[in-house]
GUPANU-243057 format. One line per 4 residues: number of its first residue (from 1); their letters; for each residue x, y, z of N, C-alpha, C, O, CB. Coordinates in Angstrom, 1 decimal, padded with zeros to 4 digits. Glycine has a CB too. Layout:
<recs>
NUM) a) X:Y:Z:X:Y:Z:X:Y:Z:X:Y:Z:X:Y:Z | ...
</recs>
This chain:
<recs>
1) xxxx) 031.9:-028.3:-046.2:032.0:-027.7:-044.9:030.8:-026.7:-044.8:030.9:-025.8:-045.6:033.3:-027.1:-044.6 | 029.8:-026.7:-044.0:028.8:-025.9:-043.7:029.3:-024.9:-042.6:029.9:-025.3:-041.6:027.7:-026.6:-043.3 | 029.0:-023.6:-042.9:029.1:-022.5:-042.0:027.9:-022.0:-041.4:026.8:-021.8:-042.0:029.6:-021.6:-042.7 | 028.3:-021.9:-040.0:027.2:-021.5:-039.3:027.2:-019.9:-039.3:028.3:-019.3:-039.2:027.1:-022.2:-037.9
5) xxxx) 025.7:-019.3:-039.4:025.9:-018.1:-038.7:025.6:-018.0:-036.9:024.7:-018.6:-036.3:024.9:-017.3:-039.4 | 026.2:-017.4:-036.6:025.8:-017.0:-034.9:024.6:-016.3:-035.2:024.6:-015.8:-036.3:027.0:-016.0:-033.9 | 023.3:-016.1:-034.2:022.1:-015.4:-034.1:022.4:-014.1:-033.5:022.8:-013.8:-032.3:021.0:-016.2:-033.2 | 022.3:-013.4:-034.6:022.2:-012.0:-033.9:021.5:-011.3:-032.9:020.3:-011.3:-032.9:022.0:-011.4:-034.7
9) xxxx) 022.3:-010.6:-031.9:022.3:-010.4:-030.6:020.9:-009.3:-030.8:020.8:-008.5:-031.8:023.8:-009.8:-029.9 | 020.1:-009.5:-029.7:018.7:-009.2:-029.1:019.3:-008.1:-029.0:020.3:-007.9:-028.3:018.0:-010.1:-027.9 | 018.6:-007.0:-029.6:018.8:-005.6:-029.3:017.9:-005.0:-028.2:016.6:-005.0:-028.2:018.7:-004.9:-030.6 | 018.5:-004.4:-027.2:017.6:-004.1:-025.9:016.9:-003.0:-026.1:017.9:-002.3:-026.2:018.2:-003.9:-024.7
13) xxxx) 016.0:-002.2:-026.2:015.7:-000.6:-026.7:015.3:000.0:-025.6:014.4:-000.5:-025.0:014.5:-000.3:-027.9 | 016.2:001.4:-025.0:015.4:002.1:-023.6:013.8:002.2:-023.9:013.2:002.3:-025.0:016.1:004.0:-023.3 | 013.2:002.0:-022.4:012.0:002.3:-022.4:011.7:003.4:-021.1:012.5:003.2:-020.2:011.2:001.1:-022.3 | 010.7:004.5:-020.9:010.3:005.2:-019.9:009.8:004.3:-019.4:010.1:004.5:-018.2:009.6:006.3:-020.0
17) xxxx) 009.1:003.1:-019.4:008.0:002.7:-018.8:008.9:001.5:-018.3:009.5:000.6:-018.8:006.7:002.4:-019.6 | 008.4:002.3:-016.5:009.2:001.7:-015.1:008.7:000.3:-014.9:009.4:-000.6:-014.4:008.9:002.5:-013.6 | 007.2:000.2:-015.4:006.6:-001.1:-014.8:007.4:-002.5:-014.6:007.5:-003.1:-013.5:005.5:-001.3:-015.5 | 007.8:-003.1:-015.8:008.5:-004.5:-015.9:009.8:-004.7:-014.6:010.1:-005.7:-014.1:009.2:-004.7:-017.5
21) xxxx) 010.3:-003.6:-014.4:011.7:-003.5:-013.5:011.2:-003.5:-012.0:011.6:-004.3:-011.2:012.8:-001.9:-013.9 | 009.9:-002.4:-011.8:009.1:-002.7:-010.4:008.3:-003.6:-010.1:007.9:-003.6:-009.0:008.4:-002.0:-010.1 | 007.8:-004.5:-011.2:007.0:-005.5:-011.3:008.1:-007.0:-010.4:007.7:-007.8:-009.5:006.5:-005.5:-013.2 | 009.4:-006.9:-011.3:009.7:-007.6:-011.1:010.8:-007.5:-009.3:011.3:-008.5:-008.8:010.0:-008.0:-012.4
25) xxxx) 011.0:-006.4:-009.0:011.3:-005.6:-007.7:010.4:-006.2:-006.8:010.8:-007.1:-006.1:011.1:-003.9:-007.7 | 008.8:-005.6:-006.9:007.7:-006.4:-005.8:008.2:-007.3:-006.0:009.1:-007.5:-005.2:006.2:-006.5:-005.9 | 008.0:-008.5:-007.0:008.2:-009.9:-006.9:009.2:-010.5:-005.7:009.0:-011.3:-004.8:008.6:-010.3:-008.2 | 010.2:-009.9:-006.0:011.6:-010.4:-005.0:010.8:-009.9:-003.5:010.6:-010.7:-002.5:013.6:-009.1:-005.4
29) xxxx) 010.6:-008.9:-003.6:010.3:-008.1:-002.2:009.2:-009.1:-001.5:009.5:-009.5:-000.4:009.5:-006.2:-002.5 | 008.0:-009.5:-002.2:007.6:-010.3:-001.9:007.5:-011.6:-001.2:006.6:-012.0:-000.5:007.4:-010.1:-002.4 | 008.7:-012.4:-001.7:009.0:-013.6:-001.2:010.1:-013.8:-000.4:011.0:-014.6:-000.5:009.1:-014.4:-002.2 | 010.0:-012.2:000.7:011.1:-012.2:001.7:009.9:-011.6:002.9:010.2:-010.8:003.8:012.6:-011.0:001.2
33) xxxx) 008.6:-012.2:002.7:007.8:-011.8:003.5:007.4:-012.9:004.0:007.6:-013.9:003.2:007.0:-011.1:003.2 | 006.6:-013.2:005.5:005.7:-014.3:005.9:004.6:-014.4:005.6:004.2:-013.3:005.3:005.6:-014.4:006.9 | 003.8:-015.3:005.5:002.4:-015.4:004.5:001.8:-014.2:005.5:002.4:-013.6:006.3:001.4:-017.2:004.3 | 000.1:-014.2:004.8:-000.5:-012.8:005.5:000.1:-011.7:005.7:000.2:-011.4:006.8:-000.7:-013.0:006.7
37) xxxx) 000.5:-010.9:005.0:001.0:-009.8:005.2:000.9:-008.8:003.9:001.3:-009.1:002.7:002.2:-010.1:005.6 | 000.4:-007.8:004.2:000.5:-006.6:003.3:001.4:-005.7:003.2:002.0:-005.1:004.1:-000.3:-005.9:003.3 | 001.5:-005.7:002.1:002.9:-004.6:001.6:002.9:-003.3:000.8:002.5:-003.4:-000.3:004.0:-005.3:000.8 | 003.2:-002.2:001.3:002.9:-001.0:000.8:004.5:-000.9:-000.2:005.5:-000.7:000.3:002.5:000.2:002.2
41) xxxx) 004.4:-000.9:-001.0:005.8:-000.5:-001.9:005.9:000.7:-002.1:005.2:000.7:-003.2:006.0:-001.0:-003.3 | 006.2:001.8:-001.9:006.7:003.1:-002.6:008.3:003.3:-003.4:009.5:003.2:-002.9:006.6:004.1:-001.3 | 008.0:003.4:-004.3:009.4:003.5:-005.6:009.8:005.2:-005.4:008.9:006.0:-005.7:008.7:003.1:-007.7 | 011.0:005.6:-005.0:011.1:006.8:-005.0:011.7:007.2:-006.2:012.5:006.4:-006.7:011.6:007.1:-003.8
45) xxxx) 011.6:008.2:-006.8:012.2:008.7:-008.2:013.2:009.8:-008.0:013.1:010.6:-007.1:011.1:009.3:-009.2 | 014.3:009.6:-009.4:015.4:010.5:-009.0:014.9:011.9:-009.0:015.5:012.8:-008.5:016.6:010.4:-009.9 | 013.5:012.3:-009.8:013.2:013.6:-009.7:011.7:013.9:-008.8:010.7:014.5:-008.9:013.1:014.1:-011.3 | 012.4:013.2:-007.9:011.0:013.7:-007.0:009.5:013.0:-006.6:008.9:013.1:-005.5:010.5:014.9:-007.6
49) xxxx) 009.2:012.4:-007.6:007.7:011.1:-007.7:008.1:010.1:-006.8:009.2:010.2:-006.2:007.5:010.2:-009.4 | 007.6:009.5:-006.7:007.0:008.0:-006.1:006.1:007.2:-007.0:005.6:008.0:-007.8:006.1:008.1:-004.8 | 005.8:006.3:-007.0:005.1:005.3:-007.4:004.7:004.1:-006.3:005.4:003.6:-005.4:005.8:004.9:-008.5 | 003.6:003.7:-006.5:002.9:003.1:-005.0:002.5:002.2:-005.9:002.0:002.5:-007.0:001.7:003.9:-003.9
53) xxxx) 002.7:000.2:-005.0:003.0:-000.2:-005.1:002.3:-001.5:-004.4:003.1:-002.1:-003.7:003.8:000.3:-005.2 | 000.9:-002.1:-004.4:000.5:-002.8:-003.1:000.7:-004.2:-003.4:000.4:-004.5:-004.5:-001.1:-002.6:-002.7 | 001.3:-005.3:-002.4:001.5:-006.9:-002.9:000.7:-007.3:-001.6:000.5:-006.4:-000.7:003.3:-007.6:-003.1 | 000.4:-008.3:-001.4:000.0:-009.7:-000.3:001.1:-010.6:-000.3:001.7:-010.5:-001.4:-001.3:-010.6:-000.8
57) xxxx) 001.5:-011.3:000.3:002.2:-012.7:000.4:000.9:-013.8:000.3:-000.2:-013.4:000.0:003.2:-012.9:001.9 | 001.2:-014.9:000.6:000.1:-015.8:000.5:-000.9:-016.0:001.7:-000.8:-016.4:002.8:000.7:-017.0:000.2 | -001.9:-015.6:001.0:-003.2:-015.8:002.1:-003.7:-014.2:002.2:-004.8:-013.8:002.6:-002.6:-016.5:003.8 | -002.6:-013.5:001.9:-003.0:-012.2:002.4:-004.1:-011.2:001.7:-004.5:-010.2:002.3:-001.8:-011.6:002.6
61) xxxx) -004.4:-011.7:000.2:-005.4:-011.0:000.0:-006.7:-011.2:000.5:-007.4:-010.4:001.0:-005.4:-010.9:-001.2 | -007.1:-012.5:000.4:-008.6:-013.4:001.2:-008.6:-012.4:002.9:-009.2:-011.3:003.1:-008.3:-015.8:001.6 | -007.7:-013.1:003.6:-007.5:-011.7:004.4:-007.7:-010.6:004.7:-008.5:-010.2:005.5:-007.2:-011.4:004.4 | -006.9:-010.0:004.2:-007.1:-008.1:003.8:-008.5:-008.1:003.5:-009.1:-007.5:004.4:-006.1:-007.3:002.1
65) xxxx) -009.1:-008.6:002.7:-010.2:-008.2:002.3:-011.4:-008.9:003.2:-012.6:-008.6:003.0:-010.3:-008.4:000.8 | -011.1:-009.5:004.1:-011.9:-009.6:005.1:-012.1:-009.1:006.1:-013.2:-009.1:006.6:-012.0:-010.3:005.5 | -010.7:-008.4:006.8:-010.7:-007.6:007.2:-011.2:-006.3:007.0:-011.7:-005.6:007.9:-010.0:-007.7:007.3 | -011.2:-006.1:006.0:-011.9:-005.0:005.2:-013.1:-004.6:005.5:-013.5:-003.5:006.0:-012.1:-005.3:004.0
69) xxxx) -013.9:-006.0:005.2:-015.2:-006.3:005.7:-015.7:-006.2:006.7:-016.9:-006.2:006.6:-015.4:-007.0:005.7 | -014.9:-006.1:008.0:-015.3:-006.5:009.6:-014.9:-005.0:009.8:-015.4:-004.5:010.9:-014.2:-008.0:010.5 | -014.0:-004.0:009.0:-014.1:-002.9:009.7:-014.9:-002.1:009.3:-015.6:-001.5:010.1:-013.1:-002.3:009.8 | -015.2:-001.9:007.8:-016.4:-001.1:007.4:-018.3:-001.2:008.2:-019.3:-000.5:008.3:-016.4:-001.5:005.7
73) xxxx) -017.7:-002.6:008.7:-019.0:-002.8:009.1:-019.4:-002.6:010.9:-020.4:-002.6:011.6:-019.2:-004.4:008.5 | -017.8:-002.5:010.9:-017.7:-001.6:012.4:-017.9:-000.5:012.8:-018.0:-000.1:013.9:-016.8:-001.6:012.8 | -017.9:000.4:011.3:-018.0:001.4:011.4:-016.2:002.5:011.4:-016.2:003.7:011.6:-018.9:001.2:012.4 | -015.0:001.8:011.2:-013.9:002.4:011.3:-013.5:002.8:010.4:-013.6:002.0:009.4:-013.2:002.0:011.8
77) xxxx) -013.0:003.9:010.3:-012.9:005.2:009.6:-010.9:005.3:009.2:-010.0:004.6:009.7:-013.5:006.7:011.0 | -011.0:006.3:008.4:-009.3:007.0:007.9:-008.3:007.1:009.1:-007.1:006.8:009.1:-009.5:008.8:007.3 | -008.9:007.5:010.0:-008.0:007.7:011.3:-007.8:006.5:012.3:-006.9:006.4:013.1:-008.5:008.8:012.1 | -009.0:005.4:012.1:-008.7:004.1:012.7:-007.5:003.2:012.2:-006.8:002.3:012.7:-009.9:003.2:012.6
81) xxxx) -007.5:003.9:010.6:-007.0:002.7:009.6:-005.4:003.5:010.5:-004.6:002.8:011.2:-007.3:002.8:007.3 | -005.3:004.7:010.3:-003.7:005.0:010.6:-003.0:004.9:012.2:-001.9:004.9:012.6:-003.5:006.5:010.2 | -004.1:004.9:012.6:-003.6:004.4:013.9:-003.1:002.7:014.3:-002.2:002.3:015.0:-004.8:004.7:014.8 | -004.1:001.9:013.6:-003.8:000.2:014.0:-002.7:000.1:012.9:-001.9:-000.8:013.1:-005.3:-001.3:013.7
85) xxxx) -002.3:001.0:011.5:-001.9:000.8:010.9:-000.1:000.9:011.8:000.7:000.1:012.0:-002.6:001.4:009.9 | -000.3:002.2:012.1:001.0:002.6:012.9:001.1:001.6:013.7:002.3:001.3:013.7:001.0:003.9:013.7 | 000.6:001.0:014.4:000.8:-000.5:015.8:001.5:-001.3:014.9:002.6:-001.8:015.2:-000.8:-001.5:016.6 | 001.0:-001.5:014.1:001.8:-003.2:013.4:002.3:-002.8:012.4:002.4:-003.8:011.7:000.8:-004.6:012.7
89) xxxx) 002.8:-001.9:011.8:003.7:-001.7:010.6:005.4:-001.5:010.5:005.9:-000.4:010.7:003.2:-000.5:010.1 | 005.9:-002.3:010.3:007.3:-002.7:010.1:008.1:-001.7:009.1:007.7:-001.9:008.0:007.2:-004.2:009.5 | 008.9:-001.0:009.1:009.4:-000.1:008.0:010.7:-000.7:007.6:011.5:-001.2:008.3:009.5:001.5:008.5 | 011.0:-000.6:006.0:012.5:-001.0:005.1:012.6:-000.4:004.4:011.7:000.3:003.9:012.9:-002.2:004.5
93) xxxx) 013.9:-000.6:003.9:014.1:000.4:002.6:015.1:-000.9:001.3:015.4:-002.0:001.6:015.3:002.2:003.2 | 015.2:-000.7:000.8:016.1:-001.2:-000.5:016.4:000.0:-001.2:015.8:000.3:-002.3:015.4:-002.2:-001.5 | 017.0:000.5:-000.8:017.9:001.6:-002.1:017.0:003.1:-001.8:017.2:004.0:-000.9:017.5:000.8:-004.2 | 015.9:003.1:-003.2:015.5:003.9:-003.1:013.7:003.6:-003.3:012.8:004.3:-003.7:016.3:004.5:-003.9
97) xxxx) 013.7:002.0:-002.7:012.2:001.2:-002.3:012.2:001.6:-001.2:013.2:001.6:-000.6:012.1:-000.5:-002.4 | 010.8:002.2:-000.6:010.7:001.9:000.3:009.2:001.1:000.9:008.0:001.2:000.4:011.2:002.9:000.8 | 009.9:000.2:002.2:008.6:-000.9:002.0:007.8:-000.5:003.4:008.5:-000.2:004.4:009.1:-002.8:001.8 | 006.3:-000.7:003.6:006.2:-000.8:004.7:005.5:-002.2:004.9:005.1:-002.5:003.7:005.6:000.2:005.3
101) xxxx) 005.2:-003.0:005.7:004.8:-004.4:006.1:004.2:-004.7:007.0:004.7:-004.9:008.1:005.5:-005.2:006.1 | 002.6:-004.7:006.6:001.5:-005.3:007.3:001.2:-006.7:007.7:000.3:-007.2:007.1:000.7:-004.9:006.7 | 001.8:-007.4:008.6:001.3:-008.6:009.4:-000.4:-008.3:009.4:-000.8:-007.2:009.9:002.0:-008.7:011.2 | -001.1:-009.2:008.9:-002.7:-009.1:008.4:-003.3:-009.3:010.1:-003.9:-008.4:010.7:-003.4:-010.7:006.9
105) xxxx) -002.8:-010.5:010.6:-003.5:-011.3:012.0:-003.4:-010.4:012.9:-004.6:-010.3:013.4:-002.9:-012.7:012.6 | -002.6:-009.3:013.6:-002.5:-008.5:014.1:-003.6:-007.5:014.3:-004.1:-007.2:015.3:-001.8:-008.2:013.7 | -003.8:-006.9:012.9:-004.7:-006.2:012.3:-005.9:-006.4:012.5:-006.8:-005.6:013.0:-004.5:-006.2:011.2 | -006.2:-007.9:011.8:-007.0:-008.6:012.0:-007.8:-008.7:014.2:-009.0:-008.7:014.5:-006.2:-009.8:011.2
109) xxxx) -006.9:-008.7:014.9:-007.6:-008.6:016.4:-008.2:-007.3:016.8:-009.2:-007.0:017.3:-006.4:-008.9:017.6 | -006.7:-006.2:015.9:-007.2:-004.9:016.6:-008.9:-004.2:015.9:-009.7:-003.5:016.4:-005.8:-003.6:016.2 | -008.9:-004.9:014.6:-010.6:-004.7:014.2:-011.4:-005.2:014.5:-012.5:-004.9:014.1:-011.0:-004.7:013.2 | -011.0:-006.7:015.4:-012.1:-007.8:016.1:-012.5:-007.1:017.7:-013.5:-007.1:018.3:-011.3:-009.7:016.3
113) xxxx) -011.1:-006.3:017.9:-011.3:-005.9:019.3:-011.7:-004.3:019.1:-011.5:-003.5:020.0:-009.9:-006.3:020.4 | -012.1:-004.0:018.3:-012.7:-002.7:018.1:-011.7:-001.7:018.5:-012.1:-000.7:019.2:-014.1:-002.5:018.9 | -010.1:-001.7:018.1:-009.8:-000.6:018.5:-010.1:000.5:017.5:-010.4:000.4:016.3:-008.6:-000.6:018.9 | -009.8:001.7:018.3:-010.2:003.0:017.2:-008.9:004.0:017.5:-008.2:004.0:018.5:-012.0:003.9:017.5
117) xxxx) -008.8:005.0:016.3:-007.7:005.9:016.7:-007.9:007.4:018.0:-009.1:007.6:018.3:-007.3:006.5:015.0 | -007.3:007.9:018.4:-007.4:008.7:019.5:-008.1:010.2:019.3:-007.4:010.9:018.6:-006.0:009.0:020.0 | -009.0:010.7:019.7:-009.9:011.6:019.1:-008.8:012.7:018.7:-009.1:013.5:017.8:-011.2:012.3:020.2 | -007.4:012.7:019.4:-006.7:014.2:019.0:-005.7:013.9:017.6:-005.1:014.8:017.0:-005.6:014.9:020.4
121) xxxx) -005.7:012.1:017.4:-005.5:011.9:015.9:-006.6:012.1:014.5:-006.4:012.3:013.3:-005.1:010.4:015.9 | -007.7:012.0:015.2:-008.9:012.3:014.0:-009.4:014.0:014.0:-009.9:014.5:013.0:-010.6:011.3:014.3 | -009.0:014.6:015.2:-008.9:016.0:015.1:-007.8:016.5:014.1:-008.2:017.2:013.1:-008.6:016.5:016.4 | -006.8:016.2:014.2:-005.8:016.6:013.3:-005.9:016.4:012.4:-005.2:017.0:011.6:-004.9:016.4:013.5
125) xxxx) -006.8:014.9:011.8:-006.6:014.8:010.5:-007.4:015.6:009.9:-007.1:016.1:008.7:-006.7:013.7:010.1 | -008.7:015.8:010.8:-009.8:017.0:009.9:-009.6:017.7:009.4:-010.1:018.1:008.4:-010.5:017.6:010.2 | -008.1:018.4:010.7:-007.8:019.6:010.5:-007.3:019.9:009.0:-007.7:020.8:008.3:-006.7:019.9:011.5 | -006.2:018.6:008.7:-005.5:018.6:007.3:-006.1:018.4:006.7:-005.7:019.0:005.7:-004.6:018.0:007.0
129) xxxx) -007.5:017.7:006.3:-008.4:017.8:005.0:-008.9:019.1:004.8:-009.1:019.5:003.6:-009.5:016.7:005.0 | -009.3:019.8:005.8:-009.7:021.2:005.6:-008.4:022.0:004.9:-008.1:022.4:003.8:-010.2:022.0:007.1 | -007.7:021.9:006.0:-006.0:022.7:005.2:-005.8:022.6:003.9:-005.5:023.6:003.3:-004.4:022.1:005.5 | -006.3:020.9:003.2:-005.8:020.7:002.3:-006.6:021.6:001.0:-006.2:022.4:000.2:-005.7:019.3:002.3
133) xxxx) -008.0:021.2:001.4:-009.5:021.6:000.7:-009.1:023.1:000.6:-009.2:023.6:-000.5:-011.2:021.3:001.8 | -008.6:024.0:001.5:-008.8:025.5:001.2:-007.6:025.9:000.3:-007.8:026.7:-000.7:-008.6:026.5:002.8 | -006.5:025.4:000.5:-005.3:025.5:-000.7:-005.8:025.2:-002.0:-005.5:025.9:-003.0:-004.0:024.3:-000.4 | -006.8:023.9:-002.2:-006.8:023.7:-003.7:-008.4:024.1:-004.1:-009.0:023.7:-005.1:-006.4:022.0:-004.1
137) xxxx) -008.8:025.2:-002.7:-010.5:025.5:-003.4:-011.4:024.6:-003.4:-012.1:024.9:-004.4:-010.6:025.8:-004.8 | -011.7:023.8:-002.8:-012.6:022.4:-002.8:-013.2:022.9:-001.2:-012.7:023.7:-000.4:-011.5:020.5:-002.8 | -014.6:022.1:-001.0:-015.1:022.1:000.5:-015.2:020.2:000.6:-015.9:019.4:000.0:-016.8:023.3:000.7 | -014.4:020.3:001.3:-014.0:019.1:002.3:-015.5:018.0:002.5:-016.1:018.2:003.6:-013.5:020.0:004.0
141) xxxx) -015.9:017.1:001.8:-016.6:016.3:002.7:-016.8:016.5:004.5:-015.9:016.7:005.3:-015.8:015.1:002.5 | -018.5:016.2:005.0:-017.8:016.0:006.4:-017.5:014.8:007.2:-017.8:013.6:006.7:-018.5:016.7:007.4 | -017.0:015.1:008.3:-016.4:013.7:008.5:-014.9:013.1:007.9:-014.2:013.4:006.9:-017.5:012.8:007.9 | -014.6:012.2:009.0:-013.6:011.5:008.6:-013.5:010.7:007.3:-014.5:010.0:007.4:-013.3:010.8:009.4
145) xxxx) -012.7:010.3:006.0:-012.6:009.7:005.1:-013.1:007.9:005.6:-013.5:007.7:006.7:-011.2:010.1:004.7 | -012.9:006.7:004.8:-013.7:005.7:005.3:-012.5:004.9:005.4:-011.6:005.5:004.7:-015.0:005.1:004.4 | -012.2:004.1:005.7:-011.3:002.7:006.0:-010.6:003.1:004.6:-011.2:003.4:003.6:-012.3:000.9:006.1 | -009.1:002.9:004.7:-009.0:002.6:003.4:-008.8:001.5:003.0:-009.1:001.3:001.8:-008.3:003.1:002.9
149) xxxx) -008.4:000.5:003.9:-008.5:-000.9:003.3:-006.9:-001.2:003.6:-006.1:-000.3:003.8:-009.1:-001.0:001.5 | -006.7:-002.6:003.5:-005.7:-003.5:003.8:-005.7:-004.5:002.5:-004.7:-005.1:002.0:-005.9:-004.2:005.4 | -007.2:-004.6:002.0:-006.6:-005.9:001.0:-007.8:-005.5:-000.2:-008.8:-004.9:-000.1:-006.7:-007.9:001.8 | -007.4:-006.1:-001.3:-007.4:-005.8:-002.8:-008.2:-005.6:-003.1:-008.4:-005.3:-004.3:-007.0:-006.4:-003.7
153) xxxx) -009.1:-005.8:-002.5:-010.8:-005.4:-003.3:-010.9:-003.8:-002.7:-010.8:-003.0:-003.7:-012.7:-006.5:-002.4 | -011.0:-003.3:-001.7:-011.3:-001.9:-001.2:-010.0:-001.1:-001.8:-010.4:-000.1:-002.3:-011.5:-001.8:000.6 | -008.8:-001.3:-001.9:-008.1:-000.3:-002.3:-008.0:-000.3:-003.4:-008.0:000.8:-004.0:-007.1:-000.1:-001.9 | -007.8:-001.2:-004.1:-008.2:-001.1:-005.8:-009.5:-000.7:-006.1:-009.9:-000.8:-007.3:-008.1:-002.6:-006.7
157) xx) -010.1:-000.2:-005.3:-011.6:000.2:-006.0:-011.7:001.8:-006.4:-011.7:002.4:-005.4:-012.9:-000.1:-004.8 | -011.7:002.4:-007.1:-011.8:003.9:-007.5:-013.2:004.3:-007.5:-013.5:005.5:-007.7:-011.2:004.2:-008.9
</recs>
């Protein structure tokens, strides 16, 4: 009579490192979207952090990053981005995810049709880069900050 041994059970070991659990979070989050579309993930933490979080659905990075293209070359700025951004942005949460969701084509007209944000939204923002600059001792670039981008080439760029 041969005796088998059973395979001893896969021991799990805690890890700090969030990535595999958010990795696989975007994933789900992702395939509850319509193609074209950008997604801002923010992970909120029990002690206060966030972690940020950028996906596409399908099509949406070629996209994004053409868009990209058509605004920088329009000339639109930090405060254009938050203004068209605010028109088409969809807000959710899961728990303690929260998502926002960019429809690309949308986006895509309001930078074909040149919109731009409202001079008393790029006033204010100046205001806060200065605010920010005098708290941490820095002098502020002038001017508004540049596009930040919708798709993976401009915001992944450091």
């Amino acid at each position: 009579m041969m005796t088998v041994t059973p395979p001893s059970p896969t021991l799990l070991l805690p890890t700090g490192d969030p990535t595999p659990v958010e990795k696989a979070a975007v994933d789900g989050i992702v395939d509850g979207f319509e193609p074209e579309t950008f997604l801002w993930i923010v992970f909120h933490r029990p002690d206060g952090g966030a972690r940020v979080w950028y996906a596409w659905t399908d099509g949406g990075t070629a996209l994004g990053n053409h868009i990209d293209g058509l605004a920088l070359a329009g000339g639109l700025d930090f405060a254009d981005w938050l203004h068209i951004g605010d028109r088409r942005s969809k807000h959710s949460a899961r728990g303690r995810i929260a998502i926002q969701a960019y429809a690309l084509r949308p986006i895509l007209a309001d930078v074909q049709a040149g919109v731009r944000g409202p001079e008393d939204r790029r006033d204010g923002l100046l205001r806060f880069i200065a605010c920010a600059a005098a708290e941490t001792g820095q002098t502020p670039r002038p001017g508004v900050p540049r596009w930040l981008g919708v798709g993976p080439t401009l915001l992944n760029h450091k």
